[in-house]
C-alpha positions in Angstrom: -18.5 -11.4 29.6 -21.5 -9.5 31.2 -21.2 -6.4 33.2 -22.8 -7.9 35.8 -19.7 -10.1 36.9 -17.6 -7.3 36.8 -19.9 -5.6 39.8 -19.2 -8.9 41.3 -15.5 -8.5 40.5 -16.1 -4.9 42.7 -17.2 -6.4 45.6 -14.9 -9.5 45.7 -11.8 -7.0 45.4 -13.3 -5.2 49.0 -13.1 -8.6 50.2 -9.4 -10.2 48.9 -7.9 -6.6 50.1 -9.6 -7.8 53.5 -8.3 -11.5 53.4 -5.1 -10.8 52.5 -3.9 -7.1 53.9 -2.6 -9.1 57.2 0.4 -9.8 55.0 1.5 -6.1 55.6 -0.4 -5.5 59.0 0.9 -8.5 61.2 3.8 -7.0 63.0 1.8 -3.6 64.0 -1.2 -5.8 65.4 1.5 -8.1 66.8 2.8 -4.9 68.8 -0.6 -3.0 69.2 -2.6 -6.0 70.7 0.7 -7.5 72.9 0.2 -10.9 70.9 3.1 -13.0 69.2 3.4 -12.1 65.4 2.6 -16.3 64.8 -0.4 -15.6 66.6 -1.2 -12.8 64.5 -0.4 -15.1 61.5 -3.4 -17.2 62.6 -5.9 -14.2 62.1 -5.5 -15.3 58.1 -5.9 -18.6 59.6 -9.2 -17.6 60.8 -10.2 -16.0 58.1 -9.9 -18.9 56.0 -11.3 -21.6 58.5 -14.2 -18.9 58.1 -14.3 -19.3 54.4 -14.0 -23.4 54.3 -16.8 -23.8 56.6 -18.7 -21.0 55.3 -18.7 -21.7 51.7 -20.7 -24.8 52.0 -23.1 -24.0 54.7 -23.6 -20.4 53.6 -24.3 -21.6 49.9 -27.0 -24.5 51.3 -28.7 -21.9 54.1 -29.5 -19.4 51.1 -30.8 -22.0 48.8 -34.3 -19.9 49.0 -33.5 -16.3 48.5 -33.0 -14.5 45.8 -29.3 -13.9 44.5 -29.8 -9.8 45.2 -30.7 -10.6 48.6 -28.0 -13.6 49.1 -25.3 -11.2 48.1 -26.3 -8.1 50.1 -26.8 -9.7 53.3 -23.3 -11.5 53.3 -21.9 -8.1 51.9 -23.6 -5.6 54.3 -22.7 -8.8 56.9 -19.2 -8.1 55.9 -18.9 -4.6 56.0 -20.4 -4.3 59.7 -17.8 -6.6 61.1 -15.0 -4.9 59.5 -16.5 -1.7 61.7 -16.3 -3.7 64.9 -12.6 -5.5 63.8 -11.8 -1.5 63.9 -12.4 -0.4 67.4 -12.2 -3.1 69.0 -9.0 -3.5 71.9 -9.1 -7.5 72.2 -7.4 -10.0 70.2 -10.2 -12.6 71.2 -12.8 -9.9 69.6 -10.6 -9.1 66.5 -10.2 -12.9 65.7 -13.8 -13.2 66.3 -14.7 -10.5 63.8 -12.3 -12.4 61.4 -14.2 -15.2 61.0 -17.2 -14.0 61.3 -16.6 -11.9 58.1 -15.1 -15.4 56.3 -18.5 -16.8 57.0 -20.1 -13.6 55.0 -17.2 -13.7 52.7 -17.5 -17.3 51.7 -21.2 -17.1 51.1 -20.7 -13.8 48.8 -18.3 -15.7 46.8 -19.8 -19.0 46.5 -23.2 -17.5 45.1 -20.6 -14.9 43.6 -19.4 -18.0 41.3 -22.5 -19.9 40.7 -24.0 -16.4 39.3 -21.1 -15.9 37.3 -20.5 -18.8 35.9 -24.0 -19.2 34.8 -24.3 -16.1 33.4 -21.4 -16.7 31.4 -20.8 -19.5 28.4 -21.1 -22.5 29.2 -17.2 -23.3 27.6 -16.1 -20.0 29.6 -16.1 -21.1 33.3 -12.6 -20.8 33.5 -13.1 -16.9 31.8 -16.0 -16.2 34.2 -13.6 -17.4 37.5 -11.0 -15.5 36.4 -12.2 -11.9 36.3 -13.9 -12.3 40.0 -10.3 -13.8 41.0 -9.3 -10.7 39.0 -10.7 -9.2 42.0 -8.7 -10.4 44.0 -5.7 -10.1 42.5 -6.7 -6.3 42.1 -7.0 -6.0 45.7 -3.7 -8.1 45.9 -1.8 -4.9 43.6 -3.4 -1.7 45.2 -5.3 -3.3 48.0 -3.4 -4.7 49.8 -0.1 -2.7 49.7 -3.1 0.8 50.4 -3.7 -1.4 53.6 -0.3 -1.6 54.5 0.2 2.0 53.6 -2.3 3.3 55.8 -1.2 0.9 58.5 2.2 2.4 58.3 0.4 6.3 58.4 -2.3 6.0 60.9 -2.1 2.6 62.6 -3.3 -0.9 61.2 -7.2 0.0 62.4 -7.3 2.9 59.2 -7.2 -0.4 56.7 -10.0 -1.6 58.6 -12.2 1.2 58.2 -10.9 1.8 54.3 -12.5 -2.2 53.6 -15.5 -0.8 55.2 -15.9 2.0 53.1 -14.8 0.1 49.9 -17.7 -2.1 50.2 -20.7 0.6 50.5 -20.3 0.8 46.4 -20.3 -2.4 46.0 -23.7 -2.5 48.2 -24.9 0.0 46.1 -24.1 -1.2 42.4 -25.5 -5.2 43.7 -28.2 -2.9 44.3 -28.6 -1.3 40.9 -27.1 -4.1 38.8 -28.2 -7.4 39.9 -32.1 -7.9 39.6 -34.9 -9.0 42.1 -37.7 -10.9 40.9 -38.9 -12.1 44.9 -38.2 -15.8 43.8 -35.6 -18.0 45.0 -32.7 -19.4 42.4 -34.0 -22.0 40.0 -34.3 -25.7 40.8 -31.6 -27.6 41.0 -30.7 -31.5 42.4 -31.2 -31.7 46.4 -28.4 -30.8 48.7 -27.7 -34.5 49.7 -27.4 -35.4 45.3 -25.2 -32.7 44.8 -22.7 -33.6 48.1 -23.1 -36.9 46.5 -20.7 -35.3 44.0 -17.8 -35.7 46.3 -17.5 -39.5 45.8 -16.1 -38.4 42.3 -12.1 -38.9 42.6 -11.5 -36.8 40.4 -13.0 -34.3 41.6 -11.7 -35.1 45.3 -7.7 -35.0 43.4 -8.5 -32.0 42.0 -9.7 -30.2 45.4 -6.6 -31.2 47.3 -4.4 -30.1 44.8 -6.2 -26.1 44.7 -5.8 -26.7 48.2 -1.9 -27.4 48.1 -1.1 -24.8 45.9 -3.4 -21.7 47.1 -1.1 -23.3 50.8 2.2 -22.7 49.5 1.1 -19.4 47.9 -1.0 -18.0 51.5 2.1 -19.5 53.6 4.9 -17.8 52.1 2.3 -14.3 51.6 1.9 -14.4 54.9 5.2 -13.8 56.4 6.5 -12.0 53.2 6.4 -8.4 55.0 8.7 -9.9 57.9 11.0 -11.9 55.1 11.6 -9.1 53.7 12.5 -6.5 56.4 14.7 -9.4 58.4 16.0 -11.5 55.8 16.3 -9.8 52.5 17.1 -6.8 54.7 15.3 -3.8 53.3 13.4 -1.3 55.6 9.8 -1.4 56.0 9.5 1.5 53.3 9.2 -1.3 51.1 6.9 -3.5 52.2 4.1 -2.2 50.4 5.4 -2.2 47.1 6.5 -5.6 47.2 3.0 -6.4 48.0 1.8 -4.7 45.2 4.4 -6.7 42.7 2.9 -9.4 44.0 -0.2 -8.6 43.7 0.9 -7.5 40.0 2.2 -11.1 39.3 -1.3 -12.2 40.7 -3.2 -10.6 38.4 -0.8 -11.5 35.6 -1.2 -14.9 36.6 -5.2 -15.6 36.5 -5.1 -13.4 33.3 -2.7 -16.4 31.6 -4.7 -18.8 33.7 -7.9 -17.1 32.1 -7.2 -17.7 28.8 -6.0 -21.5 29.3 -8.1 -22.6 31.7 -10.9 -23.5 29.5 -8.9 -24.5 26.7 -5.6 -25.9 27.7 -6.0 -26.7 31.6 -3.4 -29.2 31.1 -0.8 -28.2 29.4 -0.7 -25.0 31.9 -0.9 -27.6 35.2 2.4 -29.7 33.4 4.5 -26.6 32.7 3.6 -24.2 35.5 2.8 -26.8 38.7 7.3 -27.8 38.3 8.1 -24.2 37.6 6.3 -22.6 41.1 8.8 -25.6 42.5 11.5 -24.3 41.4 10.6 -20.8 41.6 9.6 -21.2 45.7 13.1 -23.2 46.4 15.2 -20.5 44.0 13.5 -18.0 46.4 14.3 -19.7 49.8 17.8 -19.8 48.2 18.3 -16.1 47.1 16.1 -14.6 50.0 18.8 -12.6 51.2 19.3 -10.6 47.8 17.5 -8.0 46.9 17.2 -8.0 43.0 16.5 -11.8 43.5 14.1 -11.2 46.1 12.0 -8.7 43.6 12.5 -10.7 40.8 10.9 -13.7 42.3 7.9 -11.8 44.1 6.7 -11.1 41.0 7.8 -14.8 39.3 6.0 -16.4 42.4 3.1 -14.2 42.3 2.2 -14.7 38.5 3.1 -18.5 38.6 1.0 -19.2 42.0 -2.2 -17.4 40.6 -1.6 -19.3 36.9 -1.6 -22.8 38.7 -3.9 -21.8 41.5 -6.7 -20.0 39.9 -6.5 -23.0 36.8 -7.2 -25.5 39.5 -10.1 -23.9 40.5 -11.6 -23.1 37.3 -11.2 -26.9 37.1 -13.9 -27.8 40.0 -16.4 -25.8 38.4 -16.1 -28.7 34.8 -15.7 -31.7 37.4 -18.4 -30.7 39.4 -21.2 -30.8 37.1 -23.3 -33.0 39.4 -23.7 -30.0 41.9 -24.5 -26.7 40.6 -25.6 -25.2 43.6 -22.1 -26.0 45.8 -19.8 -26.3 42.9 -18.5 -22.6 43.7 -18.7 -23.4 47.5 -16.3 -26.6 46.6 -14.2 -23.8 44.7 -14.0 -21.5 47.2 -13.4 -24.2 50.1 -10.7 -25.7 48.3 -8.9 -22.0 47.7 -9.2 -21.1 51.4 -8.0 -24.6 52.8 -4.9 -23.1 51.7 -5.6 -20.0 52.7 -5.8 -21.8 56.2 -2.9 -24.8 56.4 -0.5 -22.3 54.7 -0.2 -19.9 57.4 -0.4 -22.1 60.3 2.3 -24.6 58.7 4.0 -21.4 57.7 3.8 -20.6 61.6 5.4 -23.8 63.0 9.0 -23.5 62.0 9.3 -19.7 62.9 8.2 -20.9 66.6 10.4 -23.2 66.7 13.0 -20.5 65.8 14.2 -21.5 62.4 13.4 -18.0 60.7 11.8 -16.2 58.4 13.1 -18.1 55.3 11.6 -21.5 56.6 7.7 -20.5 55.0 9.2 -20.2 51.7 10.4 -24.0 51.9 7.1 -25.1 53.7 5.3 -23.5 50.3 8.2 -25.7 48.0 7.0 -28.4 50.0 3.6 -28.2 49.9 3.8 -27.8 45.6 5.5 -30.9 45.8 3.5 -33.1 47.5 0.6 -31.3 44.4 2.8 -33.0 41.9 3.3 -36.2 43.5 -0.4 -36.4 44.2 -0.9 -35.1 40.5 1.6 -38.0 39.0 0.5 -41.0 41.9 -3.6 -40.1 40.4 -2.8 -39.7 36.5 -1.0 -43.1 36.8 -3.7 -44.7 38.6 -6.0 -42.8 36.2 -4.1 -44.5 33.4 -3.9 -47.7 34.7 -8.1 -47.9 35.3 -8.8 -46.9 31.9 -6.1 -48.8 29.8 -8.0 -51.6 27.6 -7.7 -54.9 29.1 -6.1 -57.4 26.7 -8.2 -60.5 26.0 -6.3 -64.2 25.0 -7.4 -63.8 21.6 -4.9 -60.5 21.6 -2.3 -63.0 23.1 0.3 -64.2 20.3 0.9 -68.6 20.6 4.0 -68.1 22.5 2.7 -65.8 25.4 3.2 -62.2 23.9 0.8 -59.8 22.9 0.3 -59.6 19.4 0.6 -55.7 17.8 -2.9 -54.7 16.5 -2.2 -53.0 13.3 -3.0 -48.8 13.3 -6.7 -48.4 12.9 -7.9 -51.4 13.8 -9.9 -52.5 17.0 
């Protein structure tokens, strides 16, 4: 894989640890900025309505610059918001800042994926996804459970400040590392041939399901600091390293997914997508136990990154049709969950039902993935499956056997 994604990897793990830190800082902004700690939840809401809208648009607007200068301007884009997200007193300004930086986010990453992707193999998509997602899941392990850390020593502001800082190397080595020839990216089919792309079902099926499954994993994320301190009952000492095992199971998780995804997509889709069921419901069912409640952090964490990042991997192979907005489609599809997870997440602890209720929303939501993944590989089956002519038709009515290796 060339060094050059790995720099990518860099900058993309400054970014995850800012998408996902809320998990460990929503009850201190709850309390700092007087707001209810749903409406908190909807800052990674936000975020992600940031990304979805982003991805696309940001991807089309830069069509004519260079990657170097793509990359930086979204990065240094992000790191000046993250500034202003620091010292800022309103909730109205924080949110603002929040998607504001999902915009600069989501065009990093989906120019992030293109360049990846075509500077890797072209049988090593899946490979290529996997070690930016790596960055991610970095950010998930010591990240996001630094974030909560500092929010616990100097107030949920220092994490802020800390993604801010994180992303001046990764200014720097885009700098150094990714060259600048003054011309834009090489030609590639207009933007209206390549949305044309989205009339392909499959590749329609294969979006809503990365969207399901990234949902259940962002909804139960989300509220797991709470879960844990009101539920499972331990103090909030231990928030942070639970965050970190699940960031550990993350990266576990697109390092399987990694190695299948390019290979045998399938068979990890059939055996993971029924286990993260019965992995999300085992944990809504043992939440108040402690050894159950580790055990499963890092279960769900590995499982939900397998299925997730595999899903993804398999837009990039769909989407041939659109090189350009293939990672944009990616990263859409990954932060529509990012998006519907915390806000359905949110709905049954307004309505007082508690902090377990998320983890059954996320078993839901993997559900409905596998009923949509069974209603369109039957429907699949049933297009493609050789019509049977008269001649094939025995005198009685039945269809006659055709003997093995004949047509």
């Amino acid at each position: 894989m060339p060094f050059t994604v790995h720099l990518l990897a860099l900058a993309v793990f400054a970014q995850g640890t800012s998408e996902f830190m809320l998990s460990g800082l929503v009850p201190d902004i709850a309390r700092d900025l007087q707001v209810s700690i749903p409406a908190a939840g909807a800052l990674t809401s936000a975020f992600a309505v940031g990304m979805i809208i982003g991805a696309p648009l940001m991807a089309l607007a830069s069509l004519r610059w260079s990657r170097r200068r793509t990359l930086l301007t979204f990065l240094v884009t992000f790191l000046l918001v993250h500034v202003l997200g620091a010292v800022t007193t309103g909730f109205a300004v924080l949110l603002a800042t929040r998607v504001v930086a999902a915009l600069a986010n989501a065009g990093f990453l989906a120019v992030a994926v293109a360049t990846a992707t075509a500077l890797a193999a072209p049988d090593a998509k899946g490979r290529a996804t996997s070690v930016l997602l790596g960055g991610v899941t970095i950010a998930c392990v010591a990240g996001v459970p630094a974030g909560a850390w500092l929010g616990q020593l100097w107030g949920w502001r220092s994490a802020f400040w800390a993604v801010a800082l994180v992303s001046v190397p990764a200014v720097i080595a885009i700098l150094r590392s990714v060259p600048s020839d003054g011309r834009p990216r090489p030609s590639s089919p207009s933007a209206r041939a390549e949305l044309r792309s989205l009339r392909n079902p499959r590749l329609v099926v294969t979006l809503l399901l990365g969207a399901l499954v990234n949902g259940a994993t962002f909804c139960a994320y989300t509220y797991l600091a709470p879960l844990i301190t009101t539920v499972t009952g331990l103090t909030s000492a231990w928030v942070p390293g639970m965050l970190a095992l699940f960031g550990l199971g993350s990266f576990l998780g697109v390092t399987v997914g990694g190695r299948f995804a390019d290979a045998r997509p399938l068979l990890l889709l059939a055996t993971g997508g029924p286990a993260l069921l019965l992995g999300w419901v085992a944990f809504a069912l043992t939440a108040t136990l402690p050894a159950a409640t580790t055990v499963l952090v890092l279960l769900q964490g590995t499982l939900s990154f397998a299925v997730g990042s595999t899903l993804i991997s398999q837009v990039l192979y769909v989407a041939k049709e659109a090189p350009t907005l293939a990672g944009s489609f990616a990263t859409a599809a990954f932060n529509v969950g990012g998006a519907l997870g915390p806000w359905l997440g949110g709905l049954p602890l307004t309505a007082g039902l508690g902090y377990r209720a998320p983890l059954w929303v996320s078993a839901l939501l993997v559900a409905t993935a596998l009923a949509v993944a069974a209603v369109s590989h039957g429907l699949r089956r049933r297009t493609s499956a050789p019509v049977q002519s008269p001649a094939h038709r025995s005198p009685g009515g039945r269809r006659a056997v055709t003997p093995p290796g004949r047509r």
